[in-house]
C-alpha positions as CSV (number, residue, x, y, z in Angstrom):
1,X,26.2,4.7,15.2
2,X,23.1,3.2,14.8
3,X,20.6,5.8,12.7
4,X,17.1,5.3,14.5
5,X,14.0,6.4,13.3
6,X,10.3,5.3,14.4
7,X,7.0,4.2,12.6
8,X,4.2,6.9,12.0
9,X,7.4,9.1,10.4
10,X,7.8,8.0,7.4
11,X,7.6,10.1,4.1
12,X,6.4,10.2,0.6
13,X,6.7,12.4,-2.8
14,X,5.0,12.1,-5.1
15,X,7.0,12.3,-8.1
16,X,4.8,11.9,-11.1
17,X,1.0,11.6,-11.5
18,X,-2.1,14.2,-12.1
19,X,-2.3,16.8,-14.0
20,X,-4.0,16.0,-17.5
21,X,-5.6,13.0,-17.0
22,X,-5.8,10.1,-19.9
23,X,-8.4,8.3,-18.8
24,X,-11.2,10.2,-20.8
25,X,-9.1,9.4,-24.2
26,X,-8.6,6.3,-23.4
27,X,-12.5,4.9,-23.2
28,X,-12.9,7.2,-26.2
29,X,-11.3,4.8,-28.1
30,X,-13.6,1.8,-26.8
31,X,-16.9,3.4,-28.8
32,X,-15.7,6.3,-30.7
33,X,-15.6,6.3,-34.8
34,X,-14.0,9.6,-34.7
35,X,-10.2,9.4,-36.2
36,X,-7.3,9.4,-33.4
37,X,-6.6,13.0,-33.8
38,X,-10.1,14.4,-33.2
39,X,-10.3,11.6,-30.0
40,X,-6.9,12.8,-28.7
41,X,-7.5,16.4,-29.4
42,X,-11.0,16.3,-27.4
43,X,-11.6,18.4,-24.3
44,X,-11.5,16.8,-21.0
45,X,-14.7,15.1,-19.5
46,X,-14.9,14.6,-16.1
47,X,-18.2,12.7,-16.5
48,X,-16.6,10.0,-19.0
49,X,-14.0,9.8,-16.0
50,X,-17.0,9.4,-13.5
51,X,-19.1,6.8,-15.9
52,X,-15.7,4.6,-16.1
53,X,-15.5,4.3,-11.4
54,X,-19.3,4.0,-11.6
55,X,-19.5,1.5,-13.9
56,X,-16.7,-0.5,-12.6
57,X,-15.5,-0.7,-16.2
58,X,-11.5,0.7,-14.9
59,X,-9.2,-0.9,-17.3
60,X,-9.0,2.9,-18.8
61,X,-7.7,4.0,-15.4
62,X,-4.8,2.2,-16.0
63,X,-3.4,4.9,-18.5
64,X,-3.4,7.5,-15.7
65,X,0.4,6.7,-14.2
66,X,1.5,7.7,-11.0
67,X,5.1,7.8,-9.1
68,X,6.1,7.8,-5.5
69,X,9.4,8.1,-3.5
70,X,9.5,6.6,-0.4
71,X,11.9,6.3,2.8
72,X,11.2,6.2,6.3
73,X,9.6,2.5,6.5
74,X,11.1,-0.7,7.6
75,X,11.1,-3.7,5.6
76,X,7.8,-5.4,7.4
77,X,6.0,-2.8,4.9
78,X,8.2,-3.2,2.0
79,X,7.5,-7.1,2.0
80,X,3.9,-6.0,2.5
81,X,3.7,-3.1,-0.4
82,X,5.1,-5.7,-3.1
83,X,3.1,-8.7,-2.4
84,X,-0.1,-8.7,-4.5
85,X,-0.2,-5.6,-6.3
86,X,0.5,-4.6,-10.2
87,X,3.3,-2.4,-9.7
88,X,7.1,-1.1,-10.5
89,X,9.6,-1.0,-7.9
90,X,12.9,0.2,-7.6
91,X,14.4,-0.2,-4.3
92,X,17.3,0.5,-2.8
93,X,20.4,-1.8,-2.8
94,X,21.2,-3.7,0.4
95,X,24.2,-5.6,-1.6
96,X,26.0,-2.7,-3.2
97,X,29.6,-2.3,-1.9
98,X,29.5,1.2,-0.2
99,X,33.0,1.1,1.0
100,X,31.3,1.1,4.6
101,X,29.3,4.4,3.9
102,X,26.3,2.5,4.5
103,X,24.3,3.5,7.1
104,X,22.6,1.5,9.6
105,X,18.9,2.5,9.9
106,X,15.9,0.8,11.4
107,X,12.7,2.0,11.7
108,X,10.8,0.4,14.6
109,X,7.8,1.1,17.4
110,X,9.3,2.9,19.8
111,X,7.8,0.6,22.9
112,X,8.7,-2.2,21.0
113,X,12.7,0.2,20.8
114,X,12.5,0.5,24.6
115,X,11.3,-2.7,25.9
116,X,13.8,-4.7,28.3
117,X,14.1,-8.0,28.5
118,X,16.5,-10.5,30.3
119,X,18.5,-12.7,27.2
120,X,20.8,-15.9,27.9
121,X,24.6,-14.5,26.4
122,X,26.3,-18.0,24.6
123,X,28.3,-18.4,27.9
124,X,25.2,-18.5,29.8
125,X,24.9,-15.5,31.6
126,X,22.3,-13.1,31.2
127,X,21.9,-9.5,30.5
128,X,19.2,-7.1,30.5
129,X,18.7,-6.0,26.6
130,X,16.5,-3.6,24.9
131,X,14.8,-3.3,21.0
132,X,17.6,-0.7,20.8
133,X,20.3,-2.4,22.6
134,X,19.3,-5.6,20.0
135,X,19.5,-3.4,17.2
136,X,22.9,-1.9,17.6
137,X,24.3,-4.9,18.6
138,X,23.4,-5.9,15.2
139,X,25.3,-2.7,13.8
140,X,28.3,-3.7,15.9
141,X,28.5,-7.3,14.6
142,X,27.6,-5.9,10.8
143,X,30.6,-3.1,11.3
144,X,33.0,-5.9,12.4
145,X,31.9,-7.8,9.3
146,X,32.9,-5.0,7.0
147,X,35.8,-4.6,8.8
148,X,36.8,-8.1,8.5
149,X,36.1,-7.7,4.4
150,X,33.0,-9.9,4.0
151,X,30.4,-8.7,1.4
152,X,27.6,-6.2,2.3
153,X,25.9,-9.2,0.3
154,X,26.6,-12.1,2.8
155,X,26.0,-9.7,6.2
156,X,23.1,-8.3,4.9
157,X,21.1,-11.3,5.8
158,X,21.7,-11.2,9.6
159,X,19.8,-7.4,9.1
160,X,16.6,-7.4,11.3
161,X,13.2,-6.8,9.7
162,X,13.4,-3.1,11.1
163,X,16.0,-2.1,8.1
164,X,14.9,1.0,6.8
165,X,13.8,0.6,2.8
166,X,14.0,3.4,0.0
167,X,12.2,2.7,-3.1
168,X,10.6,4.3,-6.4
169,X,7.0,3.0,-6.6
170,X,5.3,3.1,-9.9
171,X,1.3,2.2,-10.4
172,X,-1.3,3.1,-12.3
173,X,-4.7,4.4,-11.4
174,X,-7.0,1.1,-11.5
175,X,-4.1,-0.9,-9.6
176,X,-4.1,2.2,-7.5
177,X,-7.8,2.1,-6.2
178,X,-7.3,-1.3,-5.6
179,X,-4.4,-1.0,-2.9
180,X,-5.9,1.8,-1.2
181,X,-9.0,-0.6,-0.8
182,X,-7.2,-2.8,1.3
183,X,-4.3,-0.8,2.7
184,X,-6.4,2.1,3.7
185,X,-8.6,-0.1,5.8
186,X,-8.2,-0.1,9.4
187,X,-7.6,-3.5,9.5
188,X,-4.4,-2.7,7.6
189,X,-1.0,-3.0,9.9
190,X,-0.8,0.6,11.0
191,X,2.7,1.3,9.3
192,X,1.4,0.1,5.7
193,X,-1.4,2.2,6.2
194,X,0.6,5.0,7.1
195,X,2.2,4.6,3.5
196,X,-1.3,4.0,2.1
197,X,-3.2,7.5,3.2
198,X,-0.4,9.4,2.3
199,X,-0.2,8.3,-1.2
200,X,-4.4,8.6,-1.2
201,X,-3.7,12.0,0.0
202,X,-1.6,13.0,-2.7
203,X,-3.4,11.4,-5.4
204,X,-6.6,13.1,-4.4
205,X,-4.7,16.3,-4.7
206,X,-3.3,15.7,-8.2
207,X,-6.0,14.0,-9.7
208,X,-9.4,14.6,-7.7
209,X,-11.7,13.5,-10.3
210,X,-10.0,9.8,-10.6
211,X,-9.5,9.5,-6.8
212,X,-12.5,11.3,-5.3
213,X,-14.4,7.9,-4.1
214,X,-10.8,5.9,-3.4
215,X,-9.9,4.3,0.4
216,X,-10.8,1.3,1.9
217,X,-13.0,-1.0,0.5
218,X,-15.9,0.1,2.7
219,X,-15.7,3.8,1.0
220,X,-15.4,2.3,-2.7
221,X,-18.2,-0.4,-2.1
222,X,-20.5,1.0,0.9
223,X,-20.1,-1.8,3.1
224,X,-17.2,-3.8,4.7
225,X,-16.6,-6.9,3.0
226,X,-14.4,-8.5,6.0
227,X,-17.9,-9.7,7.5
228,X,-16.6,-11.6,10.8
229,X,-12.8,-10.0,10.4
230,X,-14.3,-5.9,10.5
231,X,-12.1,-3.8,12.7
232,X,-13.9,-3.4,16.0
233,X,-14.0,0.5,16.0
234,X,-16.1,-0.3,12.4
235,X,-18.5,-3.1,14.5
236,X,-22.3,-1.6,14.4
237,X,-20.9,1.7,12.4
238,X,-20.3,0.7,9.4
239,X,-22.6,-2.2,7.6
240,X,-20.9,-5.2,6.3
241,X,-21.7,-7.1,3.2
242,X,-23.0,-10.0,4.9
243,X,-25.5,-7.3,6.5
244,X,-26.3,-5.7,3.0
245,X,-26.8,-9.1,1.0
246,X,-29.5,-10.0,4.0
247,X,-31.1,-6.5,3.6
248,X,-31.0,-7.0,-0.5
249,X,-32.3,-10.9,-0.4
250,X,-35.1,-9.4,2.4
251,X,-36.8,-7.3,-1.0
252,X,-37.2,-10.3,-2.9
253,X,-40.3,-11.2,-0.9
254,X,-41.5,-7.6,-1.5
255,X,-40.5,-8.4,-5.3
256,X,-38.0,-5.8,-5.9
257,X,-34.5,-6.5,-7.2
258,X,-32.1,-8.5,-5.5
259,X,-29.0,-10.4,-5.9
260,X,-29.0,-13.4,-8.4
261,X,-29.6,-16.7,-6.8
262,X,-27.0,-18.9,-6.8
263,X,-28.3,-20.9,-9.8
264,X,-28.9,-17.9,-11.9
265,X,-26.3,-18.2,-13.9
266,X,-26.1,-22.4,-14.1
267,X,-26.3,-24.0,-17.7
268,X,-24.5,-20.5,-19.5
């Protein structure tokens, strides 16, 4: 039987993460003369924590470690969560003999589950099909594989993007900010950023002070760096840094501080 579920549902635990946070001891060590045990033993300071996002100085973020379980998401997302990013993943097998345990689960829009369609059949007829009706005819032909003894290996690669993925997701707290700054932002396909919030949502809750200022790259920065590309419910809301360079190169003629010209740095 085919095991349905649909986007928007899936779930996330954070398994590890918050509590006493290292980031403080760590940027001790940059400047400090003090001897390790007096760094390590020092109380907490949420302003060194606060100095280190400010300053934009966050390799000492990446000492704060955080785990996630995940289920619920089809594979569009999982090829999406592991491209680009400094992480550990663990996911779940799709090659491991199960004995025919396995189950088939997909996790898919539901319009995009109930659309009909008319297909041509190999003998050329036609039939009226659905996402659904696609999908479990895909379960049917993977049974009958099993069945017939072929690995879980070889019949795994007829399985439709929609597969359901499990997976133990490791990061740290700099790569963290950096993949709610693009996954949190609404131009973000609306399944990844599903995964995205929820994970801001429990890091903010174990670990406020290092994750009080995270999301999209708007929130982190103050403007939207996707200039042309910004999400049209963003458009005349939310500046973008095309916007805010012209604002910042308009005080140069009233003498104030600007952005270096592009030939400030030439000869160095």
């Amino acid at each position: 039987m085919l095991d349905e579920k649909f986007t928007g549902n899936g779930k996330v635990v954070l398994l590890a993460g918050g509590g006493k946070i290292y980031t403080d001891i760590a940027a001790r060590f940059v400047r400090s003369e003090r001897e390790l045990e007096d760094i390590v033993a020092s109380p907490y300071s949420k302003k060194i924590v606060e100095n280190i996002l400010s300053s934009g100085h966050r390799a000492a973020l990446e000492f704060d470690f955080f785990i996630f379980g995940l289920e619920g998401y089809s594979r569009v997302t999982e090829t999406q969560l592991v491209r680009k990013r400094l992480a550990s993943y663990l996911i779940k097998s799709g090659r491991a003999e199960l004995g025919g345990n396995r189950r088939y689960s997909v996790v898919y829009p539901r319009n995009a589950a109930e659309f009909t369609a008319q297909v041509t059949l190999p003998d050329g007829g036609t039939v009226n099909l659905s996402g659904r009706d696609l999908a479990d005819l895909g379960r049917q032909w993977y049974d009958a594989g099993l069945d017939a003894g072929l690995p879980e290996e070889d019949l795994r690669y007829l399985k439709p993007q929609a597969t359901e993925f499990k997976a133990i997701v490791g990061m740290n707290a700099h790569a963290l900010l950096d993949w709610f700054s693009i996954r949190c932002c609404r131009n973000a396909q609306y399944e990844i950023r599903h995964l995205a919030w929820q994970m801001l949502n429990l890091c903010r809750k174990a670990a406020p002070d290092l994750f009080a200022g995270a999301g999209p790259n708007c929130v982190q920065m103050g403007y939207c760096p996707e200039n042309a590309l910004q999400n049209a419910r963003c458009r005349g809301r939310i500046i973008t840094k095309d916007e805010a360079m012209a604002l910042l190169r308009a005080n140069r003629n009233a003498g104030e501080g600007t952005p270096p010209a592009a030939d400030e740095f030439v000869g160095e």
